[in-house]
C-alpha positions as a printed Julia matrix, in Angstrom:
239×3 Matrix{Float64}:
 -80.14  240.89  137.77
 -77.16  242.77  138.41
 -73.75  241.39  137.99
 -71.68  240.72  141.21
 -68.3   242.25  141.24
 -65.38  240.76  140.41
 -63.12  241.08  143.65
 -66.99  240.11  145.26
 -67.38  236.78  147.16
 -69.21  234.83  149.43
 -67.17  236.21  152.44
 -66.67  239.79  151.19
 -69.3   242.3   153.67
 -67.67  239.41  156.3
 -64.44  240.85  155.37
 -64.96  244.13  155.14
 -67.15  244.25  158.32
 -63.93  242.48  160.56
 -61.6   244.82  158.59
 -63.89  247.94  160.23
 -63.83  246.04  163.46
 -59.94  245.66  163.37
 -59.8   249.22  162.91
 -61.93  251.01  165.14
 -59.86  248.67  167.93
 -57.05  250.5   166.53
 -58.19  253.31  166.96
 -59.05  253.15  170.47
 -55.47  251.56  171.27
 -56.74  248.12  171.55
 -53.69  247.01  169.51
 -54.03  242.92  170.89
 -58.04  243.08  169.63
 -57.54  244.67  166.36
 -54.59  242.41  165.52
 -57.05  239.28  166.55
 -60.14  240.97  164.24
 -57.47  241.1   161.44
 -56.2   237.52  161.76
 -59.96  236.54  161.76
 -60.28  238.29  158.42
 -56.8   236.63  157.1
 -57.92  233.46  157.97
 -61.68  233.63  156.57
 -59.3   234.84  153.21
 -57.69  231.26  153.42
 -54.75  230.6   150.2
 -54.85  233.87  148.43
 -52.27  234.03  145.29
 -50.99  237.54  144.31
 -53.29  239.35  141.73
 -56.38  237.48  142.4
 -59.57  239.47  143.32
 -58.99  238.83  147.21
 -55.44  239.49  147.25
 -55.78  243.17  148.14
 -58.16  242.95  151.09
 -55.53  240.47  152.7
 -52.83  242.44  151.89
 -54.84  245.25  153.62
 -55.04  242.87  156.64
 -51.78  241.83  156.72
 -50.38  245.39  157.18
 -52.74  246.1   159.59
 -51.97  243.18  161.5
 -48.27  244.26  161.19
 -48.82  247.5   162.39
 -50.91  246.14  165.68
 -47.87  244.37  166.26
 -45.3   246.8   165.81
 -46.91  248.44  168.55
 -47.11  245.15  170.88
 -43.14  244.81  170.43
 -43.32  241.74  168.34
 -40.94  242.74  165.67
 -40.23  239.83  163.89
 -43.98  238.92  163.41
 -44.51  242.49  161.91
 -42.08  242.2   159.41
 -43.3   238.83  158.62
 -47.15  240.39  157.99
 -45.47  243.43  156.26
 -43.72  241.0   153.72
 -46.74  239.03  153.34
 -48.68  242.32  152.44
 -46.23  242.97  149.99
 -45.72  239.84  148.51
 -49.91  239.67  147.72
 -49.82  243.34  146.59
 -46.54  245.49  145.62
 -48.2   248.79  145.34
 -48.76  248.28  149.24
 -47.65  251.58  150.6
 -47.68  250.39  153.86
 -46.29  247.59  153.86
 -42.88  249.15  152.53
 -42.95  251.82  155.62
 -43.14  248.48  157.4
 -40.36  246.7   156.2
 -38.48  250.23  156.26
 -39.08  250.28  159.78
 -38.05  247.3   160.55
 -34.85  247.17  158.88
 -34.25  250.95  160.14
 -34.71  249.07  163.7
 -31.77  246.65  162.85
 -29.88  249.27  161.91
 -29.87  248.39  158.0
 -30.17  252.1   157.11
 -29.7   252.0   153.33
 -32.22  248.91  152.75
 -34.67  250.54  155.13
 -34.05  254.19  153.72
 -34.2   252.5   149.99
 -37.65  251.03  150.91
 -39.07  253.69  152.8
 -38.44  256.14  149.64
 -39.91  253.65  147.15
 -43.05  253.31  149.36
 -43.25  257.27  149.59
 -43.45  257.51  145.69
 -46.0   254.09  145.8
 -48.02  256.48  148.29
 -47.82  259.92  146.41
 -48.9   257.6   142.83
 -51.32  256.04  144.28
 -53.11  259.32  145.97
 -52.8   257.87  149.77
 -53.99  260.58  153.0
 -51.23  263.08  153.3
 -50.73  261.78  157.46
 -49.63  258.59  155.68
 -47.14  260.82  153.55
 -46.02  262.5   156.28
 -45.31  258.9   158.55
 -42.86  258.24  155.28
 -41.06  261.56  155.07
 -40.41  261.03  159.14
 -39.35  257.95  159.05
 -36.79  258.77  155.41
 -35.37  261.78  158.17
 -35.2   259.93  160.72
 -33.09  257.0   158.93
 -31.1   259.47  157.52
 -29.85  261.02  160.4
 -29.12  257.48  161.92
 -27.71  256.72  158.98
 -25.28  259.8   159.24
 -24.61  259.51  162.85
 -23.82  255.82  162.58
 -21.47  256.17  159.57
 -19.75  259.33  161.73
 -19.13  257.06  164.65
 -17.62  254.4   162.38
 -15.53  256.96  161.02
 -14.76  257.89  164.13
 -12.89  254.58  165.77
 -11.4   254.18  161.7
  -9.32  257.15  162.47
  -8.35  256.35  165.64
  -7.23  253.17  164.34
  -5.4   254.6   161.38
  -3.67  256.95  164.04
  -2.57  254.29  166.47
  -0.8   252.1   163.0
   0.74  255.52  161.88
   2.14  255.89  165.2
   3.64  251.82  165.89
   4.81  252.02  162.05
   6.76  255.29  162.69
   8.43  254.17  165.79
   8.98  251.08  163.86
  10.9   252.86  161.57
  12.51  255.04  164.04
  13.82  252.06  165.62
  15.43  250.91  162.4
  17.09  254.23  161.93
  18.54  254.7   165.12
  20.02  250.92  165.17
  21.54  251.48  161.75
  22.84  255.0   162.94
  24.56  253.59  166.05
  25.84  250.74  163.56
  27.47  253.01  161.73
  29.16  255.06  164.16
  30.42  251.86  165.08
  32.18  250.95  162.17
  33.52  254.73  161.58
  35.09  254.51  164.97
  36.73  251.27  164.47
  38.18  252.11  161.2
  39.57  255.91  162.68
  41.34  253.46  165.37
  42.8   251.48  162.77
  43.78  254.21  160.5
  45.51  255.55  163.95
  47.82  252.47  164.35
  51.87  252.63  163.87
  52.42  251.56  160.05
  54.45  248.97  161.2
  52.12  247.79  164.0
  49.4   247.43  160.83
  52.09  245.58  158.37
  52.86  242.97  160.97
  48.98  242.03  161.73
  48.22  238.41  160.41
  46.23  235.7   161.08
  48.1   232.86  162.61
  47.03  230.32  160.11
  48.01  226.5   160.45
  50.57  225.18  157.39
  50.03  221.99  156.34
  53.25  220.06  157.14
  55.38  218.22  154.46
  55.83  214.48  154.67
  58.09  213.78  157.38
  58.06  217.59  159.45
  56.32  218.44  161.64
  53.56  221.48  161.07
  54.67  225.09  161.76
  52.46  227.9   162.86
  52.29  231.69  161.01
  54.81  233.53  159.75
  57.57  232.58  162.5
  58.59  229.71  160.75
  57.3   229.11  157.23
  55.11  231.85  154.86
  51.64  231.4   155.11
  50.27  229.4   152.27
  46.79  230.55  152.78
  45.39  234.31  153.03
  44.41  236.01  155.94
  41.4   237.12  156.6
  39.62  240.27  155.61
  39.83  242.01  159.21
  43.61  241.65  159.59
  44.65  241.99  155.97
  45.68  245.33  154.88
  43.72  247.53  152.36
């Protein structure tokens, strides 16, 4: 009697004959059928653990199932099938150009380039059809390019920023110089008047500063009276 296989079961020709079904519905662009032939399969599968004898067939249905509904528009349940796929078998090769795509969709170009490229060398190892190949090396360009483009655009509005701060911090400082300038010419002006002044006109500038009076007088003002006890200020003294 011979042996059964080892990844062989009670449901396995099921399996495999709903996995043919799936596809040839994929093939004739029946997208919403072949993803309903596939869950059929997945659920017939029921808890599969990664590693066990069934685990590659329902990885094999899960990225099918993912790619039938890349196709419907329902992103977020093909990434969740593509990381199921993975998660049951690693060396999944198409699983990883799904979750590339889908992170290449959000705009995530270096995770979705990273795990387009390690799917391309799963694919090449593993001796996959060269049209599968090919679907990686278009999708790796055309991340790229996004990638590039995106990053160019970015630079883009960083330099225009940088320009505008350049320009507001030189006027800034322009600012500054021309009010210190001005302040300047200020005080040469005012000391080239004073230096102008009659010597005696300069000697006889003081501040009128209040004396404080003796006990019993009364108090006197400046210099008209009684020597100022205090000094003038800096303005008025002379230098």
């Amino acid at each position: 009697m011979a042996r059964t296989p080892p990844d062989a079961g009670p449901g396995t020709a099921t399996l495999l004959r709903i996995k043919e079904t799936g596809n040839t519905l994929f093939a004739r662009a029946k997208w919403a059928a072949a993803a309903d032939a596939y869950t059929e399969g997945i659920a017939l599968c029921g808890a599969v653990l990664p590693g066990s004898p069934a685990a590659g067939t329902a990885s094999t249905l899960y990225s099918n199932r993912s790619q039938c509904r890349r196709l419907l528009g329902d992103h977020d349940a093909m990434e969740s099938d593509a990381v199921a796929a993975r998660s049951l078998d690693p060396m999944n090769a198409k699983a990883h150009w799904l979750i590339g795509c889908a992170f290449l969709r959000r705009e995530e170009y270096a995770v979705g380039v990273r795990h387009l490229e390690k799917g391309l060398e799963m694919a090449r190892r593993t001796h996959r059809p060269p049209a599968l190949l090919r679907e990686f090396e278009v999708a790796i360009a055309t991340g790229r390019a996004d990638w590039h483009h995106s990053s160019t655009a970015e630079d883009r509005i960083n330099d225009v920023l940088l320009h505008s701060y350049c320009v507001s911090a030189m006027e800034t400082q322009l600012a500054a110089r021309l009010c210190a300038a001005a302040a300047a010419s200020a005080a040469r002006d005012a000391a080239s008047s004073l230096a102008g002044a009659p010597a005696a006109m300069r000697r006889s500038v003081r501040c009128s500063v209040v004396v404080p009076p003796v006990a019993g007088e009364a108090p006197t003002m400046g210099d008209r009276d009684v020597a100022p006890r205090a000094p003038c200020c800096w303005a008025a003294s002379p230098r």
